[in-house]
C-alpha positions in Angstrom: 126.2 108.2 66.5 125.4 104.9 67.7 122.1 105.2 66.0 123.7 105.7 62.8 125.8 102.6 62.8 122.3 100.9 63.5 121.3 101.9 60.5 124.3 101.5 58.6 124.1 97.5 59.6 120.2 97.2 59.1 120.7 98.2 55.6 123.9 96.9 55.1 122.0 93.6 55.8 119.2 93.9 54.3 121.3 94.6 50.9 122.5 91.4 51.9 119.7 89.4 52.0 118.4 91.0 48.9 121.4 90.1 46.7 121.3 86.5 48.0 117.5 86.4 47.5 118.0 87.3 43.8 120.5 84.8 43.5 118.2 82.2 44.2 116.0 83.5 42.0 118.2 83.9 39.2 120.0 80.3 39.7 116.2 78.4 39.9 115.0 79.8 36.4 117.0 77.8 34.1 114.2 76.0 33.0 115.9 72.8 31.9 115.9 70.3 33.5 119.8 68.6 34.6 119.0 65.1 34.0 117.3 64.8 30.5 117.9 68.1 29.3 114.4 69.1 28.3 113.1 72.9 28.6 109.8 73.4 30.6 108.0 77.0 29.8 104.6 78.0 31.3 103.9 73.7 32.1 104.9 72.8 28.9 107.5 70.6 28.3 110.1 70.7 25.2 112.6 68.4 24.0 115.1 71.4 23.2 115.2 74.9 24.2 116.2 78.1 22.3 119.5 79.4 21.8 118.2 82.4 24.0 117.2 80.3 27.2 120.6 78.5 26.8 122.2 82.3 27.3 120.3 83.0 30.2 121.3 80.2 32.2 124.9 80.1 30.8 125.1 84.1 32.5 124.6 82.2 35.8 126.5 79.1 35.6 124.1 76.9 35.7 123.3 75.5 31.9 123.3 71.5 32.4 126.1 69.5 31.0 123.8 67.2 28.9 122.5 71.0 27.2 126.2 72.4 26.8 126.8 69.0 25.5 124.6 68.9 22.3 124.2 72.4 21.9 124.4 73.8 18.2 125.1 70.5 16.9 122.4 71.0 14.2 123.2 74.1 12.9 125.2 75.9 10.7 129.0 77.2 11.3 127.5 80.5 13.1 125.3 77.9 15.5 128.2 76.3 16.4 130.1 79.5 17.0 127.9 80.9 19.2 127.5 77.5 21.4 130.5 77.6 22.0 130.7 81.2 23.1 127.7 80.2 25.8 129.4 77.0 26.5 132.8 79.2 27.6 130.4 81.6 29.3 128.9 79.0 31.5 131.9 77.9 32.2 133.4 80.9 33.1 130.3 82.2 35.3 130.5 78.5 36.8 133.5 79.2 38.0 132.9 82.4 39.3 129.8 81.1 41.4 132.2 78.4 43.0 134.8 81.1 43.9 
């Protein structure tokens, strides 16, 4: 029995480590950068990212304020709908990280 607990924790833990490790992972691949708000892909550097790469890191949390900031200001009235969908998703996955 005592062996079964054993086993219980070690994967227990390890499920543990594994959801953390991903985490990290998923928190370091918002590939703009917090202070200047440019978007690096594969060593390039861009002065503005997609509307896609914005998505990915608003599902974290972790889209920079200076991106949320000036996001769809140069498009049309669907644009600047769905910024503001990502920029309430951030928001809302930012506050869930900080829980």
């Amino acid at each position: 029995m005592n062996k079964k607990y054993t086993l219980l924790c070690a994967v227990l833990a390890g499920l543990i480590v594994t959801g953390v490790s991903a985490n990290a992972i998923i928190r370091s691949t918002c590939n703009y950068d917090p202070t200047t708000g440019y978007y690096t892909y594969d060593g390039q550097v861009y002065a503005h990212g997609t509307m896609n790469s914005a998505y990915q890191c608003a599902l974290s949390g972790i889209l920079p304020k200076i991106v949320s900031d000036s996001l769809g200001m140069y498009g049309n009235v669907l644009t600047k709908e769905r910024a503001l969908e990502l920029i309430e998703t951030n928001k809302i996955n930012k506050e869930k990280v900080n829980e």
